[in-house]
Structure formats: structure tokens, C-alpha cells
py3Dmol code that shows the C-alpha trace and the ligand (Angstrom):
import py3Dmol

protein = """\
ATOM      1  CA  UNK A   1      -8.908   5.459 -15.516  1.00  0.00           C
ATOM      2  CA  UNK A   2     -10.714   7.903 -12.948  1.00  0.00           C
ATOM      3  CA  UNK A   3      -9.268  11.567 -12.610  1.00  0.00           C
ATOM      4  CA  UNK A   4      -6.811  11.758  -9.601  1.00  0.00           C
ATOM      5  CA  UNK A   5      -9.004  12.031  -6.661  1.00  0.00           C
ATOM      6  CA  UNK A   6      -8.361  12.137  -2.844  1.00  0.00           C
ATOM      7  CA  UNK A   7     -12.259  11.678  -2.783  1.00  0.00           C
ATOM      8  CA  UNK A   8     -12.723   8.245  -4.223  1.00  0.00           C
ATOM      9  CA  UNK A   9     -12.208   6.262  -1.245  1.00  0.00           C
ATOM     10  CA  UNK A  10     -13.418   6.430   1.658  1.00  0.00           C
ATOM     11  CA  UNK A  11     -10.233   6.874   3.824  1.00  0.00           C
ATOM     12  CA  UNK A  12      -8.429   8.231   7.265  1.00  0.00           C
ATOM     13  CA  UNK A  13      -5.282  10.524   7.251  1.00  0.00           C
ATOM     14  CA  UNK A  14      -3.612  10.711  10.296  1.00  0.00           C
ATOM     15  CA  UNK A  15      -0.555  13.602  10.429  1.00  0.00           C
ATOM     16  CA  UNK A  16       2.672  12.368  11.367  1.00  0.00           C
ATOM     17  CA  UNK A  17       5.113  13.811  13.952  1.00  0.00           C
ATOM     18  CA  UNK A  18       7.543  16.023  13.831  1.00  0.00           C
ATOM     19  CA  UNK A  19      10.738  14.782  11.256  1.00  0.00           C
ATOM     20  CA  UNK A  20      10.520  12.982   8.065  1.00  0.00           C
ATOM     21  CA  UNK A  21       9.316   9.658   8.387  1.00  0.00           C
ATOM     22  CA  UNK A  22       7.605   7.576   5.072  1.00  0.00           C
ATOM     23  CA  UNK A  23       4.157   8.064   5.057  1.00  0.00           C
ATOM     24  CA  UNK A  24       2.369   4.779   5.924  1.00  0.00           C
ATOM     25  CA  UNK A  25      -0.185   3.371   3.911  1.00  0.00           C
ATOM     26  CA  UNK A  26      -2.523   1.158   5.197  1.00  0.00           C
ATOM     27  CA  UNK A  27      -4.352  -1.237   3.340  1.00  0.00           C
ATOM     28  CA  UNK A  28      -6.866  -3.564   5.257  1.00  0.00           C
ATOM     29  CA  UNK A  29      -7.926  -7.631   4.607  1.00  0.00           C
ATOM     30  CA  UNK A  30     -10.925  -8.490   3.152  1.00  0.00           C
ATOM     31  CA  UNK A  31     -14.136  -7.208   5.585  1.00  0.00           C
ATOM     32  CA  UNK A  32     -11.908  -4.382   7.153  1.00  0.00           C
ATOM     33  CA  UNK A  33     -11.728  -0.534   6.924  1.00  0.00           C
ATOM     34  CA  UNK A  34      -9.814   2.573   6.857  1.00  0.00           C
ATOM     35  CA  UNK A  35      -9.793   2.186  10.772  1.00  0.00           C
ATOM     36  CA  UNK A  36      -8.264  -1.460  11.046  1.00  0.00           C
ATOM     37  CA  UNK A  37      -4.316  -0.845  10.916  1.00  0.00           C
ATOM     38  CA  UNK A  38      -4.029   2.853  11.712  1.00  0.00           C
ATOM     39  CA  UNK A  39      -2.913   0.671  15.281  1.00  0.00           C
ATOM     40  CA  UNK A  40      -0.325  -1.331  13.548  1.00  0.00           C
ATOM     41  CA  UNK A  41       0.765   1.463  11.454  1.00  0.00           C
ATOM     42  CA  UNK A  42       1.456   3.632  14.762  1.00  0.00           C
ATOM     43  CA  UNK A  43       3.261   0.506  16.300  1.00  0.00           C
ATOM     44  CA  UNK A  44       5.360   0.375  13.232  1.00  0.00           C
ATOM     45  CA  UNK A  45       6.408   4.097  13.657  1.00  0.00           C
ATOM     46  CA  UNK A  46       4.588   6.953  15.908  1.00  0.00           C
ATOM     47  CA  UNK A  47       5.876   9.589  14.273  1.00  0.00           C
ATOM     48  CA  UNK A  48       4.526   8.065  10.447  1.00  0.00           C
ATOM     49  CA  UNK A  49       1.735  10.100   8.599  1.00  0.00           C
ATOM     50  CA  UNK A  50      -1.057   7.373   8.034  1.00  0.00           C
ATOM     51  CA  UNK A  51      -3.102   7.230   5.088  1.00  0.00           C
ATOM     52  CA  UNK A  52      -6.271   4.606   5.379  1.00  0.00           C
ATOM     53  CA  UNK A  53      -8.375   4.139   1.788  1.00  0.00           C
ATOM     54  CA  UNK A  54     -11.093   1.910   2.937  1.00  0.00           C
ATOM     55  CA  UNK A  55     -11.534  -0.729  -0.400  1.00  0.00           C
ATOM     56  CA  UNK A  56     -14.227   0.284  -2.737  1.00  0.00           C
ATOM     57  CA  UNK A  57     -15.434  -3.358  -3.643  1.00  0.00           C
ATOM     58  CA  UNK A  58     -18.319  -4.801  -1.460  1.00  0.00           C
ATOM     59  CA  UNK A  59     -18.604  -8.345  -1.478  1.00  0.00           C
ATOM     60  CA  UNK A  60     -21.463  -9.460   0.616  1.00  0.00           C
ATOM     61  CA  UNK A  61     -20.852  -6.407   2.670  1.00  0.00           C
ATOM     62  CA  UNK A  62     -17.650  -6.638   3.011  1.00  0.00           C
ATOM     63  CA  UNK A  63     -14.800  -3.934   1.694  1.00  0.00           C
ATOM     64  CA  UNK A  64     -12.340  -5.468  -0.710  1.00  0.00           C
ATOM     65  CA  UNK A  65     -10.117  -3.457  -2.765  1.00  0.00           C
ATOM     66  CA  UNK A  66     -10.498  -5.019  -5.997  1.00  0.00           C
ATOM     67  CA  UNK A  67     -13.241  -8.265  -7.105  1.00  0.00           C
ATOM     68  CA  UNK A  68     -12.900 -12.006  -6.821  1.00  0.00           C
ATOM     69  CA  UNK A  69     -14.327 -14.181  -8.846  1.00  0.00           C
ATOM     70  CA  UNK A  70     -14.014 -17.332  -6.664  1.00  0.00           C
ATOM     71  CA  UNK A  71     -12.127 -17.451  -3.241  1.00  0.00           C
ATOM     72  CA  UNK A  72      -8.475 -17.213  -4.840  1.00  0.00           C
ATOM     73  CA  UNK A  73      -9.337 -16.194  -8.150  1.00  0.00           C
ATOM     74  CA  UNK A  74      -9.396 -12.504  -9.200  1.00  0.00           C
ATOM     75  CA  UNK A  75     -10.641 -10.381 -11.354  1.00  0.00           C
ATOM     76  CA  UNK A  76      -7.173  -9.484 -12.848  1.00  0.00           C
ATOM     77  CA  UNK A  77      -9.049  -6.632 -15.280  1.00  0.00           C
ATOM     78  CA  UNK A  78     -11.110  -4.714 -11.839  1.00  0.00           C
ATOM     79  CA  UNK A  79      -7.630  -4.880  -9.783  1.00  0.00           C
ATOM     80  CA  UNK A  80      -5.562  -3.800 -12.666  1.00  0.00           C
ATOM     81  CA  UNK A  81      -8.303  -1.327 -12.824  1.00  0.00           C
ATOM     82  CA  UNK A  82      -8.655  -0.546  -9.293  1.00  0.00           C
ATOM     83  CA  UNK A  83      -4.769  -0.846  -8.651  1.00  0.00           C
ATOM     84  CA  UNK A  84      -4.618   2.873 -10.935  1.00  0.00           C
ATOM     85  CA  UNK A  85      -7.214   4.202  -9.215  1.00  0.00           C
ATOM     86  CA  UNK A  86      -5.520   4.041  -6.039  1.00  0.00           C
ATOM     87  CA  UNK A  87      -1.828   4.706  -7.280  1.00  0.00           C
ATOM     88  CA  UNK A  88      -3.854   8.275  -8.437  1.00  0.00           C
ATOM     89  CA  UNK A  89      -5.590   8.612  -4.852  1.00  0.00           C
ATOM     90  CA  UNK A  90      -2.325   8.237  -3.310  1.00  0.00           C
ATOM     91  CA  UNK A  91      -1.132  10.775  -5.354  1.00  0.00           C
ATOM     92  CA  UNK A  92      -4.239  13.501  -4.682  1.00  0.00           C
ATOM     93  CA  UNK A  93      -3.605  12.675  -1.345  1.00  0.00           C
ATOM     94  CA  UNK A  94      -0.314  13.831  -1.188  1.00  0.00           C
ATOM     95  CA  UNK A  95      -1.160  16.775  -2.990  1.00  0.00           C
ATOM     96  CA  UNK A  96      -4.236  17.422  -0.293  1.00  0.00           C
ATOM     97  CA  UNK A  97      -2.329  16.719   3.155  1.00  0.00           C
ATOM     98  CA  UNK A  98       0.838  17.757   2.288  1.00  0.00           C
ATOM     99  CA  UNK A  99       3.079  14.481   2.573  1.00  0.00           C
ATOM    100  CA  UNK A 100       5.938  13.088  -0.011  1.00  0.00           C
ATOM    101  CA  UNK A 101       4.731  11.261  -2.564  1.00  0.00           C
ATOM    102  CA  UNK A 102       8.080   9.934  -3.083  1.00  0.00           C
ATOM    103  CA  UNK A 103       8.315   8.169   0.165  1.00  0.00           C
ATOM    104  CA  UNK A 104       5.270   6.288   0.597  1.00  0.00           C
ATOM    105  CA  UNK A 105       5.445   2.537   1.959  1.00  0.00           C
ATOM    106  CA  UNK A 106       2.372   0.368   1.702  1.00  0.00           C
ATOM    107  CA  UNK A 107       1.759  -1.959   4.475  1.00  0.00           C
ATOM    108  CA  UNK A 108      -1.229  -4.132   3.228  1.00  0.00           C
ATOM    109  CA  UNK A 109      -2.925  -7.371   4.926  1.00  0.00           C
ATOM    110  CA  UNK A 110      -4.228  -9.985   2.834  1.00  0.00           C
ATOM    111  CA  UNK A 111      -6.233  -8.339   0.188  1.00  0.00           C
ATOM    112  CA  UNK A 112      -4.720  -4.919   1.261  1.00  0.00           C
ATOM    113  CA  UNK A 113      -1.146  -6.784   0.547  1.00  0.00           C
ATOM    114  CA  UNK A 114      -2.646  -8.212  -2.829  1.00  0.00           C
ATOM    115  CA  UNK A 115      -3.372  -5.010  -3.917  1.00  0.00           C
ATOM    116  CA  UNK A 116      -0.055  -3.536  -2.652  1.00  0.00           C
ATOM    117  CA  UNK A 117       1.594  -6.092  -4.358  1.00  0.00           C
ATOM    118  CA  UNK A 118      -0.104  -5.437  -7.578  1.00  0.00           C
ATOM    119  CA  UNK A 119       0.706  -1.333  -7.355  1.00  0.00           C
ATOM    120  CA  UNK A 120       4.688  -2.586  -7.069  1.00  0.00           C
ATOM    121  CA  UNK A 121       4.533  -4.528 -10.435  1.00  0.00           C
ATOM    122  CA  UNK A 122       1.964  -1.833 -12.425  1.00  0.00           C
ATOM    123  CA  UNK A 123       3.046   1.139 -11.139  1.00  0.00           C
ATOM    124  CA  UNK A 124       6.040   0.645  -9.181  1.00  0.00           C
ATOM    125  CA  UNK A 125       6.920   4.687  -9.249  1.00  0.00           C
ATOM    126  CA  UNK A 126       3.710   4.995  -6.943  1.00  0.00           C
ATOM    127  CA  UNK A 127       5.973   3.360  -3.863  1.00  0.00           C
ATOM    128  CA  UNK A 128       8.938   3.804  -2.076  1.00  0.00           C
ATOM    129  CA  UNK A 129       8.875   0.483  -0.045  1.00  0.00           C
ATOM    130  CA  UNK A 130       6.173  -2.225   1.228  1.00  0.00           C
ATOM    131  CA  UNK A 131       5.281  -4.048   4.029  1.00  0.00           C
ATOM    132  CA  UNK A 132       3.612  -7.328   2.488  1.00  0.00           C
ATOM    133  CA  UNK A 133       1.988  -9.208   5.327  1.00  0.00           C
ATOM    134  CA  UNK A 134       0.053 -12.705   3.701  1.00  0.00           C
ATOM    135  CA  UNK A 135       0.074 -11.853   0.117  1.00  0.00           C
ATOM    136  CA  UNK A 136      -0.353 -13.381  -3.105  1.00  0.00           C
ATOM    137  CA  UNK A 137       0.916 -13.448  -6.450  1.00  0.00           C
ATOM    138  CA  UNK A 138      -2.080 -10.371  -7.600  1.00  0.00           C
ATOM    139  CA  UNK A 139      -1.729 -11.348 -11.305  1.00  0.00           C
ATOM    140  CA  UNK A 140       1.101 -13.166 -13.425  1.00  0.00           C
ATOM    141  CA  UNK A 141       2.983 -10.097 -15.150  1.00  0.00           C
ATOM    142  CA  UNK A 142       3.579 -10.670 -18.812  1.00  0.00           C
ATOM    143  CA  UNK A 143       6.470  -9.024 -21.396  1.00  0.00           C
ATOM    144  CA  UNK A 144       9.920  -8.645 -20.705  1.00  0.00           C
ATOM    145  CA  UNK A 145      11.348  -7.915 -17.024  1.00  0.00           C
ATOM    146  CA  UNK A 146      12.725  -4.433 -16.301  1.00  0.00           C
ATOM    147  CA  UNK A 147      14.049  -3.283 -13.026  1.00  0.00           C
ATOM    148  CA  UNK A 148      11.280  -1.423 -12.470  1.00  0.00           C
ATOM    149  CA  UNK A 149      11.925  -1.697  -8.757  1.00  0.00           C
ATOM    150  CA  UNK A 150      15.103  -1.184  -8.581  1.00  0.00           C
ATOM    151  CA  UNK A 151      16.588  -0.762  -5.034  1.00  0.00           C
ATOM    152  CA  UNK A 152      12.933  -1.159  -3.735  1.00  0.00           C
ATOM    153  CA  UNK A 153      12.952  -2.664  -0.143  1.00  0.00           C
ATOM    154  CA  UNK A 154       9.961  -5.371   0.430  1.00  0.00           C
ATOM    155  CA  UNK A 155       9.328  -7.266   3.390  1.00  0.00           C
ATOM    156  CA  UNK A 156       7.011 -10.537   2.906  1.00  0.00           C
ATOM    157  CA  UNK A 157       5.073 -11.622   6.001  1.00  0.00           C
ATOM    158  CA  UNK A 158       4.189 -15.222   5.442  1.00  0.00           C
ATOM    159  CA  UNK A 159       2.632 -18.082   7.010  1.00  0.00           C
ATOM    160  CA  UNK A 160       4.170 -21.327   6.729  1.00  0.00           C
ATOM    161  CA  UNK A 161       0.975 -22.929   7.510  1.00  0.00           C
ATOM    162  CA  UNK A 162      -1.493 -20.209   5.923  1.00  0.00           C
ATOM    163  CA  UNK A 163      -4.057 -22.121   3.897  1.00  0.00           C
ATOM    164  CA  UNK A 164      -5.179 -18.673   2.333  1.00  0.00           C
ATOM    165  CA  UNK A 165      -1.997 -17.150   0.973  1.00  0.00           C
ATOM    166  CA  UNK A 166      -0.158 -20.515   0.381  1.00  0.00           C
ATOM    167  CA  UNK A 167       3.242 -20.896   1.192  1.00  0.00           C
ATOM    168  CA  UNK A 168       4.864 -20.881  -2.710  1.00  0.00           C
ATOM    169  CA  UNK A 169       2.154 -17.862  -3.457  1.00  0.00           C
ATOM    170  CA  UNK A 170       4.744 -16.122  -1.108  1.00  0.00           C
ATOM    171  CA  UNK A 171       7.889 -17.448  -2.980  1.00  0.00           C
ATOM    172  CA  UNK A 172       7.053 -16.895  -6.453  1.00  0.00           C
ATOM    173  CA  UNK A 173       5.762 -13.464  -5.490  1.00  0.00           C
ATOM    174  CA  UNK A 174       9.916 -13.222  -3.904  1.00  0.00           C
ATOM    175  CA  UNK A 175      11.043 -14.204  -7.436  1.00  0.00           C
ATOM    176  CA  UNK A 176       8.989 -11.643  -9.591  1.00  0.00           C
ATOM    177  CA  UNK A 177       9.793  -8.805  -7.385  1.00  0.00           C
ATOM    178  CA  UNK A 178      13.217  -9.780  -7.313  1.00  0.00           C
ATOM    179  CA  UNK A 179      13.712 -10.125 -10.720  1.00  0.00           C
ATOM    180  CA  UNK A 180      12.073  -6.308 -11.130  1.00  0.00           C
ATOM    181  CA  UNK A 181      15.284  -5.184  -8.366  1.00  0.00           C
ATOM    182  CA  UNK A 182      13.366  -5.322  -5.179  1.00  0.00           C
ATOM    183  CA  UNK A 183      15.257  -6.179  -1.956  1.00  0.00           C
ATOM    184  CA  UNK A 184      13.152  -8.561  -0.754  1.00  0.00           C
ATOM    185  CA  UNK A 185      13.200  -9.854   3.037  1.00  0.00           C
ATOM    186  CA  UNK A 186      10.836 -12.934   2.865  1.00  0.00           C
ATOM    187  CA  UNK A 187       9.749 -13.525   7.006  1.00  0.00           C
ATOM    188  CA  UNK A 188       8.624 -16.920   8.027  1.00  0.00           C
ATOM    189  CA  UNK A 189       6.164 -17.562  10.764  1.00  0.00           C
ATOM    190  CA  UNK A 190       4.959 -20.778  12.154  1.00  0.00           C
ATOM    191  CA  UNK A 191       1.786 -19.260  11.599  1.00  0.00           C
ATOM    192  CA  UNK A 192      -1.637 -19.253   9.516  1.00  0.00           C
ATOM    193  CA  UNK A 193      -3.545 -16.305   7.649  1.00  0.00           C
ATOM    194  CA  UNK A 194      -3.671 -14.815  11.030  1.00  0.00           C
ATOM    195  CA  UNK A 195      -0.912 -12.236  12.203  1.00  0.00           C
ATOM    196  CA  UNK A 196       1.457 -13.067  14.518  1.00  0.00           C
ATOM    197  CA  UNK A 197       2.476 -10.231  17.327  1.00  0.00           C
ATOM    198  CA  UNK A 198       6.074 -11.244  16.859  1.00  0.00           C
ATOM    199  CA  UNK A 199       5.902 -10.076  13.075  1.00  0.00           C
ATOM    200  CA  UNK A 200       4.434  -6.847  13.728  1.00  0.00           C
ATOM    201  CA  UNK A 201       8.202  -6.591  15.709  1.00  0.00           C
ATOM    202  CA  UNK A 202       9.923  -7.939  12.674  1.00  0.00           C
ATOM    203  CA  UNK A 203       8.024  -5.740  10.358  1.00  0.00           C
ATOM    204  CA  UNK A 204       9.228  -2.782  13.223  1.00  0.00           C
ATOM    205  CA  UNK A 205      12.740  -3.473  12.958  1.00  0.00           C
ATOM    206  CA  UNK A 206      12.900  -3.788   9.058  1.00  0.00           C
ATOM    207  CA  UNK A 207      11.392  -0.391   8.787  1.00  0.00           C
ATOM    208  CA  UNK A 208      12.821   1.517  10.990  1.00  0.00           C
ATOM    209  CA  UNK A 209      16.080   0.278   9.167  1.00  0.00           C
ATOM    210  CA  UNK A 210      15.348   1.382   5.739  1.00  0.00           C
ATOM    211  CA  UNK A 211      13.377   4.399   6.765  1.00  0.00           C
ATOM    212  CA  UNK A 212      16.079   6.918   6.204  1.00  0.00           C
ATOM    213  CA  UNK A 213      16.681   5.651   2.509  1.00  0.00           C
ATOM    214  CA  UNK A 214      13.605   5.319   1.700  1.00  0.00           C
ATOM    215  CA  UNK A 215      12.704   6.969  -1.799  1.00  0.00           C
ATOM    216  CA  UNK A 216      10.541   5.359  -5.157  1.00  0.00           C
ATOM    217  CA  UNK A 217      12.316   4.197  -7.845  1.00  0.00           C
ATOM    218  CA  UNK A 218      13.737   6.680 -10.894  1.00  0.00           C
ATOM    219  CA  UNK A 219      11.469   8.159 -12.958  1.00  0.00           C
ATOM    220  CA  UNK A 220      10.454   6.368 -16.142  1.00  0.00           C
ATOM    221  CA  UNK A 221      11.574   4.927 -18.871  1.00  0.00           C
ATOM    222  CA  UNK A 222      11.044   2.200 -15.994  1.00  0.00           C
ATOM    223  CA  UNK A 223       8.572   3.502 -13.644  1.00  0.00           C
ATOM    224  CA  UNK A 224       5.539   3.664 -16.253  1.00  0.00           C
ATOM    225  CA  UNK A 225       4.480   0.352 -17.620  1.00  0.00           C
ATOM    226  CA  UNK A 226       1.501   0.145 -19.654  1.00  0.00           C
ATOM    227  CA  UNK A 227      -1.904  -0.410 -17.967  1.00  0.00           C
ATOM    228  CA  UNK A 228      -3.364  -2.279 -20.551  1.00  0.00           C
ATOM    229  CA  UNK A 229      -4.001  -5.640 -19.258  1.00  0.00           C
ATOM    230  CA  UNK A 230      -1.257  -7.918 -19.232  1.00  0.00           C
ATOM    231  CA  UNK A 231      -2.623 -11.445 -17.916  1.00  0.00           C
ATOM    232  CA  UNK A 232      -5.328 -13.172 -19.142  1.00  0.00           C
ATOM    233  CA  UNK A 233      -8.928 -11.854 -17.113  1.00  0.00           C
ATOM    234  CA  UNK A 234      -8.649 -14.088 -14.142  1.00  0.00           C
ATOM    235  CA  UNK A 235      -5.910 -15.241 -12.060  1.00  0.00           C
ATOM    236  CA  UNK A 236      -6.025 -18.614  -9.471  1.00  0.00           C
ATOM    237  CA  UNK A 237      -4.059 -18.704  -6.501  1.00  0.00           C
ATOM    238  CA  UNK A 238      -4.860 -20.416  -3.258  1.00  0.00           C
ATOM    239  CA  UNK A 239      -8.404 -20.524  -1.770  1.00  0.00           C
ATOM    240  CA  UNK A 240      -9.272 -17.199   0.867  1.00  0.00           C
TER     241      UNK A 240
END
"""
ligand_1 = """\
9
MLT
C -7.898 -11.966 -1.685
O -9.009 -12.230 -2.106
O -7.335 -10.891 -1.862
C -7.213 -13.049 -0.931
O -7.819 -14.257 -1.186
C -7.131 -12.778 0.521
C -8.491 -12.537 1.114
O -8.924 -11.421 1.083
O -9.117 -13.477 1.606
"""
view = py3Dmol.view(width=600, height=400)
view.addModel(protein, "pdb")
view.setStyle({"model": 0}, {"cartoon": {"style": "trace"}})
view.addModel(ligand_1, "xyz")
view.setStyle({"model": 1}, {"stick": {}})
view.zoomTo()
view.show()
């Protein structure tokens, strides 16, 4: 694992308003950057610090925040891997611009949700709360379940027609979380990969009710799982 670092990604931090809102962090889709959702993240709240890594995987040109193998298969060891890093630049980041570590919510698209999704199971002190919008099931977690995430509000964004992040992708990702004590709000739309403006109001709402309470999980014996890999080295979900 890389020394914490605010200077390993690429990244945007915009200061938030006056009060105490959760910093916001973004995480963009496959081909995106740290510019992408700093408009959805000031739609979700104004007055939210946002902090925008820009992925540090290129495929074909294209930021990703961890490797594929195949379309729908990862590299489980490179986002386990990758996952750390970024817990760790969160952290320096905090340390740099001043915000609350302990009330961070991701808010991650696609492979920005994938990888959001896989910093809840592996190092589910690093977050407060997360906005999953099209995710997948990042890696199959293996060993007993703690509550890890106890108390931990997550809203799923899914498509009920999204050929990339499959319908049950969304469900069993609902279960695991669940079983680690997440308070899970799984969203339908009659909708594809693509984002629907009607979820970005949904997604709105649901923060701006939690925002007050929103703080990470106690400290370990629960919030500091081993890194060492836990699934076998590649992991198949739907196609995308
Ligand atoms: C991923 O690779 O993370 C998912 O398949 C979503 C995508 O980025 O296409």
C-alpha cells in the first residue's frame, strides 16, 4: 500500500459553504474525470465540500479507477489494491483542505460506484454514507460477516433495464451490505445504465435526510478488515 497521499490522483476540491454539511465525494464512470459530477454533487447539496479523484487506471484512454479484465470482470487484486489507495487519499485530503474525515459520503457512477462499493466492504471506517448510482457487486467478500457498517445509510440507484449493472448485481449487492448493518434504500428506475434526472431528485431527498446524522461507523475492532485479498483474482458480473 502507497503512503497516504493527497497527490496520487489527479483530483478537484471544491470548498463547501458555510455550516457542516458531509463532504461529497465524487467518483466518475468509466471515461470520465474529476470534472464530471462536481454538477451533480452541487445539485445534491450547494453548500457540500466536493472532492473529485480522477481514476488512475487508463484503459484505452479512458480513466477507470481500478482494471478490468473483460467488460464485467475485474481485477479483484488492482481494486482491492486501488480501493486502499484511495481510502488513504481521502484521508490526506482531509488532512490538506481541512474537511471531516468522519463524514464523508461517496457518490460514485458506474465504475466510480464499483469502487465506492468496494471501499464500504474493505474499509468501511473510510465512509460515513454512499450514494451508489448503477453499481455492482466489486468483489464477493469472503470470512465471517461483521457489522462493519453498522448504521451506515446507502442509497442504490438502479436500472431495471440496465444491461451493464444487471438488475440482481444491484440486489445481491442490497444483501451483503445489509448483512454488514447498512441501511440500504434500493431506488428503482425504469431506466438503463444511463441516469435518470428524476434520481438525481431521489438521491436529493435521501441526503438531505440523513445529512445531519451522518458519521462513519465505530472505530475498529470492526472498521479494519484485513486487506489481504479475500476473493479469488477475478470477479464476473454483468457485461459494461
Ligand atoms: C466497471 O467496469 O466498473 C463496470 O463494468 C461499469 C463500467 O465502467 O462500465
Amino acid at each position: 500500500m502507497s503512503a497516504p497521499s493527497v497527490d496520487g490522483f489527479v483530483h478537484r476540491f471544491v470548498p463547501g459553504g458555510a455550516g457542516s454539511a458531509p463532504t461529497l465525494l465524487l467518483l466518475h464512470g468509466t471515461g470520465g474525470n474529476e470534472d464530471d459530477l462536481v454538477p451533480l454533487g452541487s445539485m445534491l447539496d450547494p453548500a457540500a465540500p466536493l472532492l473529485a479523484p480522477r481514476g488512475n487506471v487508463l484503459e484505452h484512454g479512458m480513466p477507470r479507477f481500478f482494471r478490468r479484465i473483460a467488460e464485467g470482470v475485474f481485477d479483484v487484486e488492482d481494486l482491492k489494491r486501488r480501493t486502499l489507495e484511495l481510502a488513504d487519499f481521502v484521508a490526506a485530503a482531509a488532512a490538506r483542505y481541512g474537511f471531516d474525515p468522519a463524514r464523508v459520503v461517496a457518490v460514485g457512477y458506474s465504475n466510480g460506484a464499483n469502487i465506492a462499493a468496494s471501499l464500504l466492504l474493505l474499509r468501511p471506517g473510510a465512509l460515513a454514507g454512499a450514494i451508489l448510482m448503477r453499481p455492482m457487486v466489486p468483489f464477493e467478500p469472503e470470512g465471517a460477516v461483521a457489522p462493519t457498517l453498522a448504521g451506515v445509510p446507502v442509497l442504490i440507484a438502479a436500472g431495471r433495464l440496465d444491461p451493464v449493472a444487471r438488475p440482481e448485481q444491484a440486489a445481491h449487492l442490497e444483501q451483503l451490505l445489509r448483512e454488514r448493518g447498512a441501511e440500504v434504500s434500493l431506488h428503482w428506475a425504469e431506466a438503463g445504465h444511463g441516469l435518470e434526472r428524476a434520481e438525481i431528485e431521489v438521491a436529493r431527498a435521501w441526503l438531505k435526510a440523513r445529512a445531519d446524522g451522518l458519521h462513519r461507523p465505530p472505530a475498529p475492532p470492526f472498521n479494519e478488515p484485513s486487506a489481504s485479498p479475500e476473493a479469488s483474482s477475478s470477479s464476473t458480473g454483468s457485461p459494461g
